[in-house]
N, C-alpha and C positions, 0 to 999 in steps of 0.2 A: 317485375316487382316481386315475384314469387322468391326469385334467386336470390334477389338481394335481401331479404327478409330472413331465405333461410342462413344466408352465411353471417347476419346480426344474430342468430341464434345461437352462430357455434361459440361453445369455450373458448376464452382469451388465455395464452399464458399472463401470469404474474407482471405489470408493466412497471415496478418499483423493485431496485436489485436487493438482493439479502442484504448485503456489504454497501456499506458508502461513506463514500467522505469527501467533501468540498469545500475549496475554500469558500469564507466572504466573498460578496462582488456586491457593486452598488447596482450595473444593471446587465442586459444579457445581449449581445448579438445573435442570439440563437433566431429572435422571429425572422429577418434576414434571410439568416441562411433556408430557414425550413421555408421560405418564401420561394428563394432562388431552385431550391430542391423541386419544388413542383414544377418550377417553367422548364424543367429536365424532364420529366414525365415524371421525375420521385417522389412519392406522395410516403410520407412515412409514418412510422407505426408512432404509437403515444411514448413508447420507452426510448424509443430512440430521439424524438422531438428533448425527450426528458436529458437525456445525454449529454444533447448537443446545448441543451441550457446551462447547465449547472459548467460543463466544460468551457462555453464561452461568456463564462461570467467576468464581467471587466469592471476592476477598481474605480478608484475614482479621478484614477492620473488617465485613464483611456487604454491602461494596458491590462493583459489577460493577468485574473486573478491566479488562473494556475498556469504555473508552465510546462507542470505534466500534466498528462492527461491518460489514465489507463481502462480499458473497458474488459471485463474480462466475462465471456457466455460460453455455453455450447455452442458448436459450430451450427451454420443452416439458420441460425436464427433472423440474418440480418445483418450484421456485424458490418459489413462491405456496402452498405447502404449506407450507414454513417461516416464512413471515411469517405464516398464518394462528396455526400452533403457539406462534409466541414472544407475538403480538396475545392470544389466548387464555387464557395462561400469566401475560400484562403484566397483563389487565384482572381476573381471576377467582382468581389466588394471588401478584403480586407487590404490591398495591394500586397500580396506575397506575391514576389515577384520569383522565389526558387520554392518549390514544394518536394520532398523528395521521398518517394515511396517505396521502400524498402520491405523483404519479406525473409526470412528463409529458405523456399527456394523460387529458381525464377518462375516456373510456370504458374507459380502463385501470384507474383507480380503481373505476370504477363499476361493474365484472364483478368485483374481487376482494371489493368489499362484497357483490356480491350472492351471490358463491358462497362466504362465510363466511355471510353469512344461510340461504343454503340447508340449509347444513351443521348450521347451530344447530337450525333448523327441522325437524329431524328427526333430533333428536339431544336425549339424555337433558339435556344444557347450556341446552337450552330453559326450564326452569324459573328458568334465573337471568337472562334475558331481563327488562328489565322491561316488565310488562303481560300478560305470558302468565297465560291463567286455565285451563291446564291441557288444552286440546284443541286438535292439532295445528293449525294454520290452513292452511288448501288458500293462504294468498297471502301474501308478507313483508309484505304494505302493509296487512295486519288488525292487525298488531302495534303497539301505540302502541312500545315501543324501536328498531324497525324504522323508520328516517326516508329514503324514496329520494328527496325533494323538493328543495327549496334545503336547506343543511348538512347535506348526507346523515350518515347515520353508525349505530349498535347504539348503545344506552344498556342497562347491567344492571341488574338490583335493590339492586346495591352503590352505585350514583351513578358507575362507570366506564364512560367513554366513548371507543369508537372513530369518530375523525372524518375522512370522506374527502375530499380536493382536490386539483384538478391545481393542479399551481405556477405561481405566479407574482410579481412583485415583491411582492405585498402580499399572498400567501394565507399562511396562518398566522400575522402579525404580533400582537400583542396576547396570544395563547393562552399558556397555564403548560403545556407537556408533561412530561411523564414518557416518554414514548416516540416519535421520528420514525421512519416511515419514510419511505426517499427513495429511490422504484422508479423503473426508467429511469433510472439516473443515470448513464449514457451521456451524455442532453441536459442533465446540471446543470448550471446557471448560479450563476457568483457571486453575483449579485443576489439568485435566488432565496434560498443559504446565506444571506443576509445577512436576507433577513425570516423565517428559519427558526429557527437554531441561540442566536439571542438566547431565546427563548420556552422554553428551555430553564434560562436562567442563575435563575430564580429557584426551582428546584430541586437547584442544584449544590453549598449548603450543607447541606441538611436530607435531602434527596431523594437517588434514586438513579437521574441520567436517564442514557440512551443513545440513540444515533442509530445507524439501520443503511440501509446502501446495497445496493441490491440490482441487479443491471444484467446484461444482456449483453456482449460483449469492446466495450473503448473505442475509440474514432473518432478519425481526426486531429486533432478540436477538443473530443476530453473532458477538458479540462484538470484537472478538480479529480478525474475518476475515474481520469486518468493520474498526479495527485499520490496518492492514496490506494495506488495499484499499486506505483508505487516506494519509497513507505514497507515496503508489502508483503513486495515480492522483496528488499527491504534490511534488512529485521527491525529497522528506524531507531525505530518508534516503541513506546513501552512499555503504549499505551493502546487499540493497531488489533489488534481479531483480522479477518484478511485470509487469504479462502478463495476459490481459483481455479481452476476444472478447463479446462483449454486443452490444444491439442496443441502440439508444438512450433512454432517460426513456421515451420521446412524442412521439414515433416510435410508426404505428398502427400495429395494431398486424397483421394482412392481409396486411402488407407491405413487397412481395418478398424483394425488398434492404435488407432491416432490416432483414431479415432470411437470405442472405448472409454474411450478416455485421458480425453477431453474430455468425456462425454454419460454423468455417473452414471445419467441415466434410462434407457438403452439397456437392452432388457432387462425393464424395469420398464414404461415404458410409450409408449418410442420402439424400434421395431425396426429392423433392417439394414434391411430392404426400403423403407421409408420413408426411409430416408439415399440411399439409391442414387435412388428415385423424383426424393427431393429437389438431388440433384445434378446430375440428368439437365435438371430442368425448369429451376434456377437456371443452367447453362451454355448447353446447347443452345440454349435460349428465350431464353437473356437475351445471345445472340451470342458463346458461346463462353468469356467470362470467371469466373471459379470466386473473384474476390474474396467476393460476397456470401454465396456458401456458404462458404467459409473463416472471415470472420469471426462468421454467424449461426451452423452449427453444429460447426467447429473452434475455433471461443474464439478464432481468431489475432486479436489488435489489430492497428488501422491502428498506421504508424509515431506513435510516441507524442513526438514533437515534441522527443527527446535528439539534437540535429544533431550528426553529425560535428566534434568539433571542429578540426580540420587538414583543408586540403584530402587529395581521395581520394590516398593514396599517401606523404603527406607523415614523418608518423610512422615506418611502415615503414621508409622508405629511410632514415633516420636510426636507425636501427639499428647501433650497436658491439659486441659483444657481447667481453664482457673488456675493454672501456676500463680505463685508469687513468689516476685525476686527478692533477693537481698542483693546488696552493695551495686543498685544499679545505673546502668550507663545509659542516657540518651543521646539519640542520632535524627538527622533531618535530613529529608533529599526532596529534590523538587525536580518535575519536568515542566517547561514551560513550551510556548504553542496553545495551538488552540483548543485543546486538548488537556489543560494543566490540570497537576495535579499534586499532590506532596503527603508525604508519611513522618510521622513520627515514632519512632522505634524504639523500645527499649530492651537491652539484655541485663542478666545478672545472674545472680546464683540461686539454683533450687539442691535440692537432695537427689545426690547424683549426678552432679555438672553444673551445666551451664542451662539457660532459658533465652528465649526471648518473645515479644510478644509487639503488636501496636499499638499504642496507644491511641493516634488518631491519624484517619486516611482523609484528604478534603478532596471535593475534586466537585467537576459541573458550578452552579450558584454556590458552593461553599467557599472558594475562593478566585478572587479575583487578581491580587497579588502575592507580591515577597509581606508585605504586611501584614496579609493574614496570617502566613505562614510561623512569622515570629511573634503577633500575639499569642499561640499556639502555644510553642516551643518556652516561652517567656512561662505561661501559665502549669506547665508541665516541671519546667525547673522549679517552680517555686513549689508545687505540690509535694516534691520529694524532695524539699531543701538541697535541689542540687547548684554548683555554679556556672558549671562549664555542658557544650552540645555540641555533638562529634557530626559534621559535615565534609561530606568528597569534596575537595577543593577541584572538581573539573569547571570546562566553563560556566555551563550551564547554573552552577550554584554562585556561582560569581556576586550576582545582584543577591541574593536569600544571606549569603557569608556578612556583605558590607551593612544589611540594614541590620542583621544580627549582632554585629559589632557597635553596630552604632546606638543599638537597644541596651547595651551596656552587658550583651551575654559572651564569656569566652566561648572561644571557637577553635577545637581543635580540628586543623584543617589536613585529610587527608591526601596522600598523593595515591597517584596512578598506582604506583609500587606496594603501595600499603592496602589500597582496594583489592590486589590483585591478592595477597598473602592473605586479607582477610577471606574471599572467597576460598579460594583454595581451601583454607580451612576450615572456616565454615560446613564447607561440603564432604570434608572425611569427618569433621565433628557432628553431622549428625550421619552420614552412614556408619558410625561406629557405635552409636546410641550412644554419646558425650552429650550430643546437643537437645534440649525440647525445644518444643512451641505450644501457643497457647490454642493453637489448631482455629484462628482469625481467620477468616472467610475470604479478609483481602488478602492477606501475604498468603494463603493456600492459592491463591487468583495468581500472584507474583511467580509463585515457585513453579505454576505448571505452564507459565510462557513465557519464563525467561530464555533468553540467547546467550553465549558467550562469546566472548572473542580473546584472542589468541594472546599472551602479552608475554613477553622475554622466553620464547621456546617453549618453557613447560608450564606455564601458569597459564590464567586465564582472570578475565575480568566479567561484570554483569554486562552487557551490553543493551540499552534500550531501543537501540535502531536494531539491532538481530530480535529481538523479540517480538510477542504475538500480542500482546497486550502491555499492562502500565504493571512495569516493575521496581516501582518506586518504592513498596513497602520491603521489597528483596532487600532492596542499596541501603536501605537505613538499618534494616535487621542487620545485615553484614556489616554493616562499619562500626554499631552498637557491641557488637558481641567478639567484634576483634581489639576493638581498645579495654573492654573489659575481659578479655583471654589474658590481655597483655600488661594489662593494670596487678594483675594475679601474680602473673612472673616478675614484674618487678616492687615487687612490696606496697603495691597501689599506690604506685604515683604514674599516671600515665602518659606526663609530661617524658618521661625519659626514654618513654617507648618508641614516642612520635617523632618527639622533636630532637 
């Protein structure tokens, strides 16, 4: 009684990650699995129960609300409890009949096979092992399901099988999954995705497959687990459930908070004295620098490869705060998801160049459609007696263009080419002090997590999937302030420009 009392005393880490984003689901398979998990002897922590719900959130057709699924902690906390519990719950009550557990390198893979074998192995779950005759085996290697040799992997009495391999361009190719995992995805490589997530497609009709990432905080070169994260912190996509326990990136590293914030297992089965141990040995020993302890058990990522877009200082100093334009241009952009949201932007002329500013940002309960978005836009033209609203013809505005059309507003529709020449200049018109702003709290939001991406060699474009956040007020500010650049050069007609 004693013990048990004192260990309900000890500090819990944080059981709710910083970061999240899940889709809808009508309801969860998670009690299930966390059911199945205990006749294993895995009795799991509160965060991890939490995981496994929001990840097995299922629509209303019976299929997974997400079909990714990414978990991202310090290492030691748990992590490999939850992959054993969903692997479990895939092979034994969802019918995934291929599960395939992939890692970085193999000895990674080949402790998490062997300590789910262990687990089975002494655990009532044993009898759905296939070949088990009923008396516990002193070694995994007595069991014909038990394969630790070439293609390692569990086969059950059902025909469901977990297969392990460190990745590589050619490991998994050929295979029908029902279930990936992709540990360490820290070191994921394109290539690897590319002989992976196809072995998938021939269960995306009939099937119900999902991929889950599972990793420690992302490295300067994790390119696709730093695409996955800004989907995350962006709530951009409708199909990622994205869980992340980090401390802040200005969190001191001898800040107890911040080692709870970060380390659900604190508590559970990482102690303070062990962090402090561990911080001692990673600085002093390692000459003083506290990167690797930062990122190993603060969660902080390396800088995740969103560059400044204006040199350091540039933006700032172009700061007006109350501008007012003359001869000015409006512009509309919208992201939709679950996540929507939309800007309306205006540039023109002040003393000394050019301006631009927003007008209005909607986003959460402010809007619900393209409809709100063009009562908006409707009500903005008519304030400044203007006719015409300059929108990026990508798809995405597609549905915002037609009811704008059909609202009786011209629409001068932009191409890829003409977004791209607008940013570009954009971005030497205000590193040259050509361009102001009204220094708006959301396009200052836009500008410091924008992405780009790459378009005809030398240009580039705003891109919202590379970004860290909603750069909606960015796309509208940019398209505003290049049709009126361009209205300038040819005698303010900016039909001639465009079209």
């Amino acid at each position: 009684m004693f013990l048990t009392s004192l260990q309900l005393d000890v500090r819990k880490g944080v059981q709710l990650p910083r970061i999240e984003s899940v889709p809808l689901f009508v309801t969860s398979a998670a009690d299930d699995a966390v059911d199945l998990a205990a006749a294993a002897g895995l009795v799991l922590d509160p965060w991890q129960e939490y995981v496994l719900r929001g990840s097995l959130g299922e629509r209303a057709d019976g299929r997974w609300a997400a079909f990714r699924a990414c978990l991202v902690l310090p290492r030691q906390n748990g992590k490999n409890a939850v992959l054993e519990a969903r692997e479990l719950a895939g092979a034994l009550l969802f019918g995934e009949k291929l599960i395939i557990h992939t890692a970085h390198e193999f000895k990674t893979t080949y402790n998490s096979m062997v300590t789910l074998m262990n687990r089975l192995r002494t655990s009532e779950l044993m009898e759905y092992v296939r070949g088990f005759d009923g008396e516990q085996a002193d070694d995994i290697r007595d069991v014909d399901g038990f394969k630790t040799g070439n293609n390692p992997g569990i086969t059950f009495t059902n025909g469901a099988q977990i297969m392990y391999a460190a990745r590589s361009k050619g490991s998994g190719r050929g295979f029908t999954g029902d279930l990936v995992i992709l540990d360490e995805a820290y070191a994921l490589k394109s290539s690897e995705m590319d002989a992976l997530l196809p072995t998938m497609a021939a269960k995306s009709i009939e099937g119900n497959p999902q991929v889950w990432f599972t990793s420690s905080a992302g490295m300067a070169d994790s390119d696709l687990l730093q695409s996955l994260r800004r989907q995350g912190v962006a709530k951009s996509s409708e199909r990622l459930a994205y869980y992340e326990w980090s401390a802040e990136d200005d969190a001191d590293s001898l800040d107890r908070e911040a080692w709870y914030q970060a380390n659900p297992g604190l508590g559970y089965r990482i102690s303070e004295e062990f962090i402090q141990d561990e911080f001692e040995t990673l600085t002093k020993e390692g000459q003083g620098s506290d990167e690797g302890f930062r990122r190993e058990r603060l969660g902080i990522w390396a800088p995740d490869g969103v560059d400044p877009i204006f040199p350091r200082g540039a933006w700032e100093r172009q700061a007006m705060p109350g501008l007012v334009l003359g001869s000015p241009v409006v512009a509309a952009d919208m992201r939709a998801g679950l996540n929507m949201s939309a800007s309306v932007a205006v540039a023109g002329s002040v003393d000394g160049g050019a301006g631009v500013t927003v007008a209005r940002h909607l986003q959460g309960a402010e809007i619900r459609s393209e409809d709100d978005v063009v009562a908006l836009v409707v009500e903005i033209l008519d304030l400044r007696n203007l006719d015409f609203c300059v929108v990026d013809g990508y798809a995405e505005n597609e549905a915002l263009i037609r009811k704008l059309e059909d609202a009786g507003v011209t629409v001068l529709k932009l191409t890829q080419a003409d977004m791209a020449n607008g940013a570009v200049g954009f971005t030497a018109a205000v590193s040259t002090s050509q361009l102001w702003h009204s220094n708006d709290p959301v396009l200052n939001a836009a500008v410091a997590a924008a992405g780009k991406k790459s378009f005809r060699e030398t240009m580039f474009v705003w891109s919202q999937f590379r970004s860290i956040g909603d750069i909606t007020a960015l796309r509208a500010a940019t398209a505003a302030w290049w049709v009126f650049a361009s209205q300038a050069q040819t005698d303010g007609d900016p039909l001639a420009q465009i079209f």
